[in-house]
N, C-alpha and C positions, 0 to 999 in steps of 0.2 A: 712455888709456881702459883699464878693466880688462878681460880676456878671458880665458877659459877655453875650450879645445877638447879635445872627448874622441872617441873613436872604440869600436864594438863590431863584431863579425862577424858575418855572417849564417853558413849553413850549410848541409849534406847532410844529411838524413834518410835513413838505409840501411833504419829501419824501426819499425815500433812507433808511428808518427806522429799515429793516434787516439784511440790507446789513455790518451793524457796529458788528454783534455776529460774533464771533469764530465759526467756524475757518473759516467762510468766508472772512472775512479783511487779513488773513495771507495769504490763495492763490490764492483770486481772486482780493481785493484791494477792497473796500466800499466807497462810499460815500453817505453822509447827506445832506442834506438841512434843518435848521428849524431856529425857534424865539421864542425869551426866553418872555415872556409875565408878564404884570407885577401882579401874581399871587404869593404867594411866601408861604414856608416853612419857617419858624422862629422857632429856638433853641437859648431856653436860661440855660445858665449855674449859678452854682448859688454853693457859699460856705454849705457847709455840716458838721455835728461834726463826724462823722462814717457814711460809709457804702454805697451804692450809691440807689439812689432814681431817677425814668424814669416816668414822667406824660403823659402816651402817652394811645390812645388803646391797649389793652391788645394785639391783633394781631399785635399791633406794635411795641412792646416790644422790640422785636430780632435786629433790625438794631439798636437801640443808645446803647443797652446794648455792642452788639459788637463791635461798632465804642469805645465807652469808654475805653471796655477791650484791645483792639488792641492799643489805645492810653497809655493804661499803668495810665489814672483817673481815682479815686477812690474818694468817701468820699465826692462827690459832686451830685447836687439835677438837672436833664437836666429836662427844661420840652419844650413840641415840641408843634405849632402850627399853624394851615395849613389855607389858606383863598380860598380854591378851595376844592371842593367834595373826599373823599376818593374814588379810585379807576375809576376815570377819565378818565384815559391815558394820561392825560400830564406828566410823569414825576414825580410825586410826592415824591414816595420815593427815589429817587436819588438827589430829590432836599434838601430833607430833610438831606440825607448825606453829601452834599457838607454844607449844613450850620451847620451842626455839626462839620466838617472838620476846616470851620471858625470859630465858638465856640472855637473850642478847638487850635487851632492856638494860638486865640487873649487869652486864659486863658495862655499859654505856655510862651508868650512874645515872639512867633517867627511874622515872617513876611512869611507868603505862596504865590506864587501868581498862578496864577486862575490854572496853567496846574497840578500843585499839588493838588491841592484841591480835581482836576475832578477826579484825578488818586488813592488818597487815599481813596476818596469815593465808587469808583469803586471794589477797592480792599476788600473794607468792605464786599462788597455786592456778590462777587466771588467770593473771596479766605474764606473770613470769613464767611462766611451766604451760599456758594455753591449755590446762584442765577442764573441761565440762565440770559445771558442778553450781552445788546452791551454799550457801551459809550457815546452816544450823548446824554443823555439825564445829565449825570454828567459834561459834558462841556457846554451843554448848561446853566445850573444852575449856572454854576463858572463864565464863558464870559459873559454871557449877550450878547442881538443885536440880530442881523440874521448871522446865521454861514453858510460856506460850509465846512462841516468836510467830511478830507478823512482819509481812514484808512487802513492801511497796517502791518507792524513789527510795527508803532510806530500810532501816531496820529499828523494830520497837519492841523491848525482849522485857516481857514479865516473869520476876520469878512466884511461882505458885509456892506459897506457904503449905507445909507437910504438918497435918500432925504427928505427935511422935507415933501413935498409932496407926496413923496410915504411913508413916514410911516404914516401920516394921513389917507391915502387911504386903508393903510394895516388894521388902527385899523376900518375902517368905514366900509369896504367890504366882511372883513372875520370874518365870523360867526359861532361861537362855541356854538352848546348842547351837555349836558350832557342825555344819557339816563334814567341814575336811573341804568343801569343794570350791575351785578358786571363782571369785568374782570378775563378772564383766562390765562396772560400772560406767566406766566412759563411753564405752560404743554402746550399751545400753542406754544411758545417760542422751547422746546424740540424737539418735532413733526415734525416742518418743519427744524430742523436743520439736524436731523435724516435724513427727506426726501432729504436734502441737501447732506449730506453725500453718499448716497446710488444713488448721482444721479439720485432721479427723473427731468426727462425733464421738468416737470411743472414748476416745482420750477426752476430748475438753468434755464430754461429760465426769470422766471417772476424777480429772481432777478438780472438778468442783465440788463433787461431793466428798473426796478426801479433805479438802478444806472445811468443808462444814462438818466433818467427823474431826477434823483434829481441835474445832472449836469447840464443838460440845467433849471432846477428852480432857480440853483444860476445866470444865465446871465440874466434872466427873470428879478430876483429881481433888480439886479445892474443895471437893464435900467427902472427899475420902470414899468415893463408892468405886470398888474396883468393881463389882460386880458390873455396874453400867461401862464401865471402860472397857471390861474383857469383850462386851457386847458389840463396842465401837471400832475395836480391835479389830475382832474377827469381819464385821462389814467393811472395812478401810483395805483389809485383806482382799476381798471380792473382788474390791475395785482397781487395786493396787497392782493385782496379777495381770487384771485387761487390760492396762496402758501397751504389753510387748510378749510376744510369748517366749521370751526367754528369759524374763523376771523369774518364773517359779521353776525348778527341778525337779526331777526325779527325788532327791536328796531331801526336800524341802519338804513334797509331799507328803513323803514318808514320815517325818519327820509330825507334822502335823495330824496326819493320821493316828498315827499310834498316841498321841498326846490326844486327841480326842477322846478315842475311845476310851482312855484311862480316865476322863473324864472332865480334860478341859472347857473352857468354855469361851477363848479367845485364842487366837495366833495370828502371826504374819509371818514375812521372812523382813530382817533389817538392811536397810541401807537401800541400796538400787539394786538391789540382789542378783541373780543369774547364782547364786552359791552364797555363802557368808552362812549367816549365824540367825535362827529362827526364836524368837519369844515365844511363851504360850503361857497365858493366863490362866491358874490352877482354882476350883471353887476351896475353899474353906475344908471341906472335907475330902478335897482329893488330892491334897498336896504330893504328898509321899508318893501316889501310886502315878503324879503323872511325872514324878521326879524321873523314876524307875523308870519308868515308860522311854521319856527322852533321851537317857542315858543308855537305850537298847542299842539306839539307833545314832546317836552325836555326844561329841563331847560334850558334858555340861559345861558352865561357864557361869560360877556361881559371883554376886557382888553385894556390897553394901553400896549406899548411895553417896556419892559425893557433894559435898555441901560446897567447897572451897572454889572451886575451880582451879586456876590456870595458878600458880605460885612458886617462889623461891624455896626451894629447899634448905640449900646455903649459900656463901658467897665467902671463897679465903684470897684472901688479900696478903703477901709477903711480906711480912714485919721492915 
């Protein structure tokens, strides 16, 4: 039987993470900051006699049936499988598109490489599925590394060079829980873009200054100073929570509190939040106690970094 399996990563957003939705990239210009983590989505494709066949949750039905359908496959068996929590805020289901995108690349016998992938994916999920949403999270799935994506008419995605010692530092200092508590991304998503629109001062202030925090995070990264980044962190947080007040939780609070007081010196919550999964920036000598700390309170969610991005696993072909 023929099969194709491909894998992408989800990611950390350090910051910039609104700034990439329509129509804010078209007339104020966005930029990202984030790192692709090695977490991944894995789709595999699989020969079929009729019909098509989606092994996924039932609520996750709609993105591979439409990634399929837009691909014009049929008659074939996708099944998806995730090594990170549903509903996180890393990313997930855009990473899940980008490896469907590679799926079905490598079943096609084309060659994609990563800006297609990001951009097909994307499409799946806004033109096909009418999801709110921005792009960083489908480029970072495709690229891999730490990106600084900016965004305008088009997309301009640098990958930021890691030393080996600052990417050591990146996976030993920065620390991920998950709450348990589910995400409201899209109607959050809506809300402050609305508010965008209509010019509230809150918002187009806080998203301007998140953009010029997520551009001083990319020289932060390239000089390897996490200390300045956990700094950039924790104020992109201030401003990140005032766009809606159901961005922060109960869940989240807590969550960062006690990571404080153990002695962090940076946190956010990721994604569009309302729940998902909170970073927190550990100094050099508090690692351990703010591990413990977060772990009181949320799952950890420990990672190394991914370098590769969006890729083939394998591809078998019937002798």
């Amino acid at each position: 039987m023929r099969e194709v399996t491909a894998r992408a990563p989800v990611r950390i957003d350090f910051g910039g993470g609104w700034t990439d939705v329509p129509p804010y990239p078209e007339e104020e210009g966005g930029c990202v900051c984030n790192l692709a983590i090695a977490r991944y989505a894995t789709a595999r494709l699989a020969g079929r006699g009729v019909g098509l066949h989606v092994d996924a949750h039932d609520e996750d039905q709609a993105l591979p049936r439409a990634a399929l359908e837009r691909g014009g496959i049929s008659n074939v068996s996708l099944h998806l499988r995730n090594d990170f929590p549903r509903g996180a805020g890393l990313g997930g289901s855009s990473a899940a598109g980008v490896a469907i995108q590679a799926a079905l690349s490598a079943w096609r016998g084309e060659t994609a490489d990563a800006t297609s992938l990001a951009e097909r994916s994307r499409a799946v999920e806004t033109e096909g599925l009418r999801v709110p949403g921005g792009s960083q999270d489908h480029y970072a799935a495709a690229l891999g590394g730490a990106l600084e994506l900016r965004f305008g008419a088009g997309v301009q995605a640098r990958r930021i060079a890691l030393s080996p010692a600052c990417r050591a530092e990146l996976e030993r200092r920065c620390i991920v829980g998950f709450t348990g508590e589910s995400r409201i991304s899209g109607h959050t998503i809506t809300a402050v873009i609305d508010a965008y629109r209509a010019r509230d001062a809150r918002v187009t202030t806080a998203l301007r200054r998140m953009k010029a925090l997520a551009a001083r995070m990319t020289v932060a990264l390239a000089e390897g100073s996490l200390d300045e980044l956990a700094a950039l962190v924790d104020e992109h947080w201030r401003f990140q929570r005032s766009l809606h007040a159901r961005i922060s939780t109960p869940g989240i609070e807590r969550l960062l509190e006690v990571a404080r007081r153990a002695g962090a010196t940076g946190g956010k919550a990721l994604g569009a939040s309302g729940g998902g999964s909170v970073l927190v920036i550990a100094p050099e000598d508090a690692v351990e106690a703010v591990r413990e700390a977060v772990a009181s309170v949320a799952a950890p969610l420990p990672f190394t970094i991914d370098t590769d991005g969006a890729h083939c696993l394998d591809v078998e072909v019937p002798a």
